[in-house]
N, CA, C and O atoms as a Tinker XYZ file with bonds, in Angstrom:
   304  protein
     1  N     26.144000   24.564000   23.615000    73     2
     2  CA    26.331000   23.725000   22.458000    64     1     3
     3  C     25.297000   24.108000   21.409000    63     2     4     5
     4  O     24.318000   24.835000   21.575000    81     3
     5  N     25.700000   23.474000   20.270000    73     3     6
     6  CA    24.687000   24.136000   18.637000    64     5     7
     7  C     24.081000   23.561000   18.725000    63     6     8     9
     8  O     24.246000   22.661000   19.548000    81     7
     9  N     22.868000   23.627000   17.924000    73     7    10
    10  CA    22.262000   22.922000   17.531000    64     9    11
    11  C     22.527000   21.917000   16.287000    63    10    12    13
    12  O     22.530000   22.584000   15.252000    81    11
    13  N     22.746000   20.564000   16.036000    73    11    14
    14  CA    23.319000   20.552000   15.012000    64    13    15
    15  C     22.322000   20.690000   13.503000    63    14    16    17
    16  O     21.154000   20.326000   13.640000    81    15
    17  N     22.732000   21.183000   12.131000    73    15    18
    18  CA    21.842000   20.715000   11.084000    64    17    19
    19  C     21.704000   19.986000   10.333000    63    18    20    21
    20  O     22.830000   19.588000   10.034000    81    19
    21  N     20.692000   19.295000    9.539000    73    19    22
    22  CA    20.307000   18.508000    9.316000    64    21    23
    23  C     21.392000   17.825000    8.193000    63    22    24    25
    24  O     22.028000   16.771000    8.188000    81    23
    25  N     21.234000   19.346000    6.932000    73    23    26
    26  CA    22.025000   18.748000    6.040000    64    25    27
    27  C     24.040000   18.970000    6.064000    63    26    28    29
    28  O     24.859000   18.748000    5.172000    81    27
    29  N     24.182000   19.360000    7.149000    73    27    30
    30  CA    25.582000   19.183000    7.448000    64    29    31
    31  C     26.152000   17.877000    7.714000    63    30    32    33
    32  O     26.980000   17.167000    7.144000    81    31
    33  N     25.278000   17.764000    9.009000    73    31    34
    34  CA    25.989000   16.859000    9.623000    64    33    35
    35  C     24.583000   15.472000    9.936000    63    34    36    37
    36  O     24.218000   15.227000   11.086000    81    35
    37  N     24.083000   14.857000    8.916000    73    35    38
    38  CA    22.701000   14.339000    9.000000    64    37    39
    39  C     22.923000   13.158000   10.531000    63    38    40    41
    40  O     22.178000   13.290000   11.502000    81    39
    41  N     23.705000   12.395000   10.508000    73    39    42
    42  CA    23.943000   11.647000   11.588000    64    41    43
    43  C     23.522000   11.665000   12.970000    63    42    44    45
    44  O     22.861000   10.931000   13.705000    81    43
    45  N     24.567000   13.529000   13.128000    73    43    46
    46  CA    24.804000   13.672000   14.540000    64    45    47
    47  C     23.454000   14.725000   14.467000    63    46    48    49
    48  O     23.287000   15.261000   15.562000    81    47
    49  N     22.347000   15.194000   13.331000    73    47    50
    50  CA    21.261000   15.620000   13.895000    64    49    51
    51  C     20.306000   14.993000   14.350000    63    50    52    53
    52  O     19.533000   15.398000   15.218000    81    51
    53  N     20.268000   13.449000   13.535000    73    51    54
    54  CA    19.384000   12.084000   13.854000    64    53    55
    55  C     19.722000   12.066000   15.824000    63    54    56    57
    56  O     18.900000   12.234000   16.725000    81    55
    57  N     21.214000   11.799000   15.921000    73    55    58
    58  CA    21.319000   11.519000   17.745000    64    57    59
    59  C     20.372000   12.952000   17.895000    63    58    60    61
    60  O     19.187000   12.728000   17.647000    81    59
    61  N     20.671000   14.358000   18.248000    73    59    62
    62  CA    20.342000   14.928000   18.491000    64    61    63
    63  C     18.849000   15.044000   18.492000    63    62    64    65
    64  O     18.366000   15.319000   19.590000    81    63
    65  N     18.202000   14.927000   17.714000    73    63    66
    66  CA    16.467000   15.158000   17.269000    64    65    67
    67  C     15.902000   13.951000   17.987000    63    66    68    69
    68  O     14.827000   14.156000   18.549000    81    67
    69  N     16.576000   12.340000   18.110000    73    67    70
    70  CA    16.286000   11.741000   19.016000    64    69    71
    71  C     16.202000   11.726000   20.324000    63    70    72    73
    72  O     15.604000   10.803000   20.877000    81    71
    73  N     16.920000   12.980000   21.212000    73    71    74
    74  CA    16.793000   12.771000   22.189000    64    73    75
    75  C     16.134000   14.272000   22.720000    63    74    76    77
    76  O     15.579000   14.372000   23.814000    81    75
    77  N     16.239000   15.049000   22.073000    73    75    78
    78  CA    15.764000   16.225000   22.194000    64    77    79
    79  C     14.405000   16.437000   21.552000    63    78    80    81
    80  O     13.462000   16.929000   22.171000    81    79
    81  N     14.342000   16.043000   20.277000    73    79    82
    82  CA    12.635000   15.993000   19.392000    64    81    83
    83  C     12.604000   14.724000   19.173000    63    82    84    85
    84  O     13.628000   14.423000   18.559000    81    83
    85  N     12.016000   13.918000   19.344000    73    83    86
    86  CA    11.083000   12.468000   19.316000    64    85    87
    87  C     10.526000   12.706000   17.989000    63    86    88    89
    88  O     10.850000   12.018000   17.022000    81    87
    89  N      9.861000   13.474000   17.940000    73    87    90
    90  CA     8.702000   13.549000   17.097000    64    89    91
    91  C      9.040000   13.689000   16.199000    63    90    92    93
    92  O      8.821000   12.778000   15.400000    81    91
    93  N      9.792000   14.903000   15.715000    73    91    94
    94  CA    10.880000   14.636000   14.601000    64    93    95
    95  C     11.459000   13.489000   13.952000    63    94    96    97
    96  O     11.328000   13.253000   12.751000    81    95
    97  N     12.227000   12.645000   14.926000    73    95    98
    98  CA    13.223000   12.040000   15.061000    64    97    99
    99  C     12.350000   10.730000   13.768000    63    98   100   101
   100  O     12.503000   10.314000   12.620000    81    99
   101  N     11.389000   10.542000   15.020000    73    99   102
   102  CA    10.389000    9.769000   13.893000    64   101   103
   103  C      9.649000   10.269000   12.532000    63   102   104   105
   104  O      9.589000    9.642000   11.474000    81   103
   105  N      9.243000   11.216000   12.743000    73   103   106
   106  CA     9.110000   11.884000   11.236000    64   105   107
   107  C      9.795000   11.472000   10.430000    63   106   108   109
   108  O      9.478000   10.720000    9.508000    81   107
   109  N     11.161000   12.054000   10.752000    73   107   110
   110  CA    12.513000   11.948000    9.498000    64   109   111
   111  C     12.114000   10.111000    9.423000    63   110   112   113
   112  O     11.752000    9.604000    8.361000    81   111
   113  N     12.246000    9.360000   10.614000    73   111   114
   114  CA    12.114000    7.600000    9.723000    64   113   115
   115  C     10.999000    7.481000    9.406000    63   114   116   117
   116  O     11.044000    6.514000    8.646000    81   115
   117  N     10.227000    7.727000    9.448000    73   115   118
   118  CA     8.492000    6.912000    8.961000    64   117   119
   119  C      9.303000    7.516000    7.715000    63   118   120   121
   120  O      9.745000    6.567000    7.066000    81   119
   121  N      9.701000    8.883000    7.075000    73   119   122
   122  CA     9.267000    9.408000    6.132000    64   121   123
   123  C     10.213000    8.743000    5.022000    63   122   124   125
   124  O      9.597000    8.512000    3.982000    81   123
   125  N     11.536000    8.389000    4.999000    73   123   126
   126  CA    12.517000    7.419000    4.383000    64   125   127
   127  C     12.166000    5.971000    4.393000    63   126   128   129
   128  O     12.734000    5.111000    3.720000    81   127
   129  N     11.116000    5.770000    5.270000    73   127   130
   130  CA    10.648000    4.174000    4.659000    64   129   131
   131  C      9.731000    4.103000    3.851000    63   130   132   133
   132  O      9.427000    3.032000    3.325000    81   131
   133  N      9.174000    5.121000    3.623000    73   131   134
   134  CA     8.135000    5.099000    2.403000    64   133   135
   135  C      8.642000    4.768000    1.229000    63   134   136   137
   136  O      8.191000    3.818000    0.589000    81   135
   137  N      9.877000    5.689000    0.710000    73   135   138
   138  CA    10.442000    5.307000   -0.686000    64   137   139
   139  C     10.814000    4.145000   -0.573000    63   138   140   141
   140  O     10.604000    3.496000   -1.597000    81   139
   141  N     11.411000    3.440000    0.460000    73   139   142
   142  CA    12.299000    2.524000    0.426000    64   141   143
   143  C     11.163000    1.069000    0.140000    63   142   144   145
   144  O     11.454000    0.064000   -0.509000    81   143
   145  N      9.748000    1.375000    0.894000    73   143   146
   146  CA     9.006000    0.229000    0.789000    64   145   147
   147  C      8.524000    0.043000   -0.732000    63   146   148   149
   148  O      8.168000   -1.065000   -1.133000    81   147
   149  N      8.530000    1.296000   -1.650000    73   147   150
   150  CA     8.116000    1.518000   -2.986000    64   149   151
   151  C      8.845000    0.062000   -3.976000    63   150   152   153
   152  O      8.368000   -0.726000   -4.793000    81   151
   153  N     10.083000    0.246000   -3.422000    73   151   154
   154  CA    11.295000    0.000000   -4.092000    64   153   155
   155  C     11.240000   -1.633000   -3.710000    63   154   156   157
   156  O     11.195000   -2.474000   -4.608000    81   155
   157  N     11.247000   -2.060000   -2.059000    73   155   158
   158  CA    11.247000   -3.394000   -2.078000    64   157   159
   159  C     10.356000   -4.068000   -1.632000    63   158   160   161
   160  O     10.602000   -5.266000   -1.491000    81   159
   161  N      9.017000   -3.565000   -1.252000    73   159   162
   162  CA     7.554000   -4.788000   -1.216000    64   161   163
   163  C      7.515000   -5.138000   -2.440000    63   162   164   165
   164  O      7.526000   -6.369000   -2.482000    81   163
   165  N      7.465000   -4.594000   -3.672000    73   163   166
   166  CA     6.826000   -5.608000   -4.552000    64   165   167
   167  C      7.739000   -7.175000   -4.933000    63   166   168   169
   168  O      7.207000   -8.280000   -5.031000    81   167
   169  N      9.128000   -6.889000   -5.090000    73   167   170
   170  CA     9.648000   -7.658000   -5.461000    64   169   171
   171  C      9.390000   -8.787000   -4.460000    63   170   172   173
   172  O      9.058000   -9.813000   -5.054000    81   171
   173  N      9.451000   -8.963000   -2.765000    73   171   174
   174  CA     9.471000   -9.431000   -1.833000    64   173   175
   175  C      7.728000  -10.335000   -2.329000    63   174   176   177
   176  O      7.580000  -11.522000   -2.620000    81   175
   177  N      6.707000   -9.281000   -2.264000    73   175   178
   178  CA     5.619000  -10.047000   -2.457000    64   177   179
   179  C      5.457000  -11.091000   -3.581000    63   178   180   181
   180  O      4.610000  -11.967000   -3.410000    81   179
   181  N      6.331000  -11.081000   -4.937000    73   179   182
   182  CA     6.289000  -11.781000   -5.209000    64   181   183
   183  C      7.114000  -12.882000   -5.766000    63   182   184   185
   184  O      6.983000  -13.598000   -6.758000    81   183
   185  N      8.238000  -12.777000   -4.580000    73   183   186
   186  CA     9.046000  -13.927000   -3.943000    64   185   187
   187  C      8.133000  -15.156000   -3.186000    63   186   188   189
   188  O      8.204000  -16.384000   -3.139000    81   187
   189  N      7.286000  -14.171000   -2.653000    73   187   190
   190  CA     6.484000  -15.258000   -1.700000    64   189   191
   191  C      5.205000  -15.467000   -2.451000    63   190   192   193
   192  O      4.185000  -15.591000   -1.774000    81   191
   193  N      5.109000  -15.529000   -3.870000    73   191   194
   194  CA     3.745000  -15.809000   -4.513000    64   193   195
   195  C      2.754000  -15.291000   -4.499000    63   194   196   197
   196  O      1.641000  -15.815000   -4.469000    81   195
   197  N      3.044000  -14.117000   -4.521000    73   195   198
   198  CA     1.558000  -13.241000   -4.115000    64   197   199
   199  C      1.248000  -12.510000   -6.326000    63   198   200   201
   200  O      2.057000  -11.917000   -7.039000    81   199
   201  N     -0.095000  -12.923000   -6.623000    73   199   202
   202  CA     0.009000  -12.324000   -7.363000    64   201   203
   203  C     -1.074000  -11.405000   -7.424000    63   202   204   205
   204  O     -1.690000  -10.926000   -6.472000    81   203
   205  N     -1.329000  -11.108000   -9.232000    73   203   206
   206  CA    -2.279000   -9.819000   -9.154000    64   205   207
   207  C     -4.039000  -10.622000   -9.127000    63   206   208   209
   208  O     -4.252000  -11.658000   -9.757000    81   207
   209  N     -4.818000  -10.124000   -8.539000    73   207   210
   210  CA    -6.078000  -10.684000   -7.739000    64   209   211
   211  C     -6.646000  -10.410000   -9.998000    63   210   212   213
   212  O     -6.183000   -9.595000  -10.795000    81   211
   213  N     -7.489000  -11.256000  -10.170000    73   211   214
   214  CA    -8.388000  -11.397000  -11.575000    64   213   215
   215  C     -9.482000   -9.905000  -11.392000    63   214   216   217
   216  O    -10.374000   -9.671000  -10.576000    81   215
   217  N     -8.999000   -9.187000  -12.409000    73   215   218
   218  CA    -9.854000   -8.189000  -12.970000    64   217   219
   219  C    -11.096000   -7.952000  -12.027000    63   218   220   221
   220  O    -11.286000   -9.022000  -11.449000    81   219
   221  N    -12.012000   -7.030000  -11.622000    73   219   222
   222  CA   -13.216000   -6.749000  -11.404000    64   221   223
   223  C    -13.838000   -6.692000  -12.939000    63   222   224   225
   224  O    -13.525000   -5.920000  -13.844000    81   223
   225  N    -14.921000   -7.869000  -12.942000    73   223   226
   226  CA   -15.818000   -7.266000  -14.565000    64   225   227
   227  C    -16.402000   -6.245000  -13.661000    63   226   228   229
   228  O    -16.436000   -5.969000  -12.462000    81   227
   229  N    -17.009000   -5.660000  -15.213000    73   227   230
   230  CA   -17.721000   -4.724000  -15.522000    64   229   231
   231  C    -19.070000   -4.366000  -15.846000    63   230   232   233
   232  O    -19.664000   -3.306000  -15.652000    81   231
   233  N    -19.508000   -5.600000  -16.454000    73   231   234
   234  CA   -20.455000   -5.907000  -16.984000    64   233   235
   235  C    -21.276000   -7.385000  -16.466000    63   234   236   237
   236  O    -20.646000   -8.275000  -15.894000    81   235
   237  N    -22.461000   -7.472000  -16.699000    73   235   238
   238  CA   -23.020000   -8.763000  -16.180000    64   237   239
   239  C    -22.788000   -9.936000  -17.277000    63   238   240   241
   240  O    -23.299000   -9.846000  -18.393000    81   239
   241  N    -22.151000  -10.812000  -16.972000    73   239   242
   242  CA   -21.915000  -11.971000  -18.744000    64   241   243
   243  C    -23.237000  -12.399000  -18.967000    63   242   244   245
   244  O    -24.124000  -12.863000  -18.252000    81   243
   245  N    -23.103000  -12.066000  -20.359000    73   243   246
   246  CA   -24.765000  -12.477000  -20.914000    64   245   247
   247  C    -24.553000  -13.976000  -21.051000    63   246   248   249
   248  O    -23.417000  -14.352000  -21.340000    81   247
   249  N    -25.587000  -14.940000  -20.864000    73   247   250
   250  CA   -25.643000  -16.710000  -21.061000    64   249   251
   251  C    -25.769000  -16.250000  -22.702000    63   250   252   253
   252  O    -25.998000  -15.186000  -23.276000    81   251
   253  N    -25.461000  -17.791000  -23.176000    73   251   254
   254  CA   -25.256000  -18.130000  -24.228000    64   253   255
   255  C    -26.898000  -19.047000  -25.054000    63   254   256   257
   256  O    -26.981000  -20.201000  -24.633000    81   255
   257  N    -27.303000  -18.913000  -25.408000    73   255   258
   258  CA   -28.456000  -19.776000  -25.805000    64   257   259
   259  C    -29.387000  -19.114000  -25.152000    63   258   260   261
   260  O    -29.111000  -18.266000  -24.303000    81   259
   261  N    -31.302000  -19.633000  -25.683000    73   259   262
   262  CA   -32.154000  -19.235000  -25.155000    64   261   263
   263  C    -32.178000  -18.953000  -23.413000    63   262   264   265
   264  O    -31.563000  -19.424000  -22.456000    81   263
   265  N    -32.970000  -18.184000  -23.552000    73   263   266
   266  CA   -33.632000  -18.108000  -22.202000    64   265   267
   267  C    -34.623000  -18.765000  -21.541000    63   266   268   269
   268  O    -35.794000  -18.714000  -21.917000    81   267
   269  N    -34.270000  -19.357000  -20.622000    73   267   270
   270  CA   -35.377000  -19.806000  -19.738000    64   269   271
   271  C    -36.326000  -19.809000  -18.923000    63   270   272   273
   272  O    -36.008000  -19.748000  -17.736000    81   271
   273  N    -37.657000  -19.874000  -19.238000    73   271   274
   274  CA   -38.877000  -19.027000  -18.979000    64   273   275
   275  C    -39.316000  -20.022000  -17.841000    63   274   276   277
   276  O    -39.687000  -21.195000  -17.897000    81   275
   277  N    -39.086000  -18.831000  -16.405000    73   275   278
   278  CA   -39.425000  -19.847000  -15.363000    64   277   279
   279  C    -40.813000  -20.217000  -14.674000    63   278   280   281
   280  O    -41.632000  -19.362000  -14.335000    81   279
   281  N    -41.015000  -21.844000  -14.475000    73   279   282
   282  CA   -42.870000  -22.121000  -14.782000    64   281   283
   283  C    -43.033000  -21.991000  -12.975000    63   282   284   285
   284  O    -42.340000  -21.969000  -11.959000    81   283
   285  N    -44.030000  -21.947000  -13.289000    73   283   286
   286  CA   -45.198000  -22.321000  -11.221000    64   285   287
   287  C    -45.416000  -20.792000  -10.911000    63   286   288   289
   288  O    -46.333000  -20.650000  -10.102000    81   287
   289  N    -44.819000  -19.555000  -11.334000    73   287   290
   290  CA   -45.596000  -18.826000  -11.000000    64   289   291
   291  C    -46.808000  -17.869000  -11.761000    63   290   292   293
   292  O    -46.956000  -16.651000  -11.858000    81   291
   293  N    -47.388000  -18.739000  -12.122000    73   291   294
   294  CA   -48.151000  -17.775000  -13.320000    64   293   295
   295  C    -49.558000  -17.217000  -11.997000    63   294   296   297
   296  O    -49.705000  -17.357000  -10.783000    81   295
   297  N    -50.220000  -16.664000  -12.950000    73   295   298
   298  CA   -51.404000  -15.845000  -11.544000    64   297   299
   299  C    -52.809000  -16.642000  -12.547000    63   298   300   301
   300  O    -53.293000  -16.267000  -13.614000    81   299
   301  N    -53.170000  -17.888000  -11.650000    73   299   302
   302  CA   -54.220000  -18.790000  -12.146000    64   301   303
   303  C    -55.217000  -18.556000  -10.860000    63   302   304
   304  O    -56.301000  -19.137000  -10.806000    81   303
C-alpha cells in the first residue's frame, strides 16, 4: 500500500500519520490551532469580561504643591 499525501488526499493522510507518525500527526494539529486561536480567543475573552489591564506609566507622577521637608532627622 502507498503512502498517502498530504495535499491529495489531506483526510486519509491525517488517519494514516496517526497511526503510523504520532508525531506528525500532532504537529499537523498543534500547528492549525494556532491560527484558529488568533481568530477566536479574543472575541471569547471578551465575552467573558476580560479587558485591557491600565497602561504601565513611565514616569514617576510628580505631587502637586510644595514639598515636604521631613523633621526628626536633623544631625544635633
Amino acid at each position: 500500500m502507498s503512502v498517502p499525501t498530504f495535499w491529495s488526499t489531506p483526510l486519509r493522510y491525517l488517519r494514516w500519520a496517526s497511526h503510523e507518525r504520532p508525531a506528525i500527526f500532532y504537529s499537523i494539529i498543534l500547528g492549525t490551532m494556532g491560527p484558529v486561536c488568533l481568530v477566536t480567543i479574543p472575541p471569547v475573552r471578551r465575552y467573558f469580561g476580560d479587558t485591557k489591564p491600565a497602561p504601565i506609566p513611565l514616569t514617576y507622577p510628580i505631587p502637586t504643591g510644595p514639598r515636604k521637608i521631613p523633621e526628626g532627622f536633623d544631625d544635633e
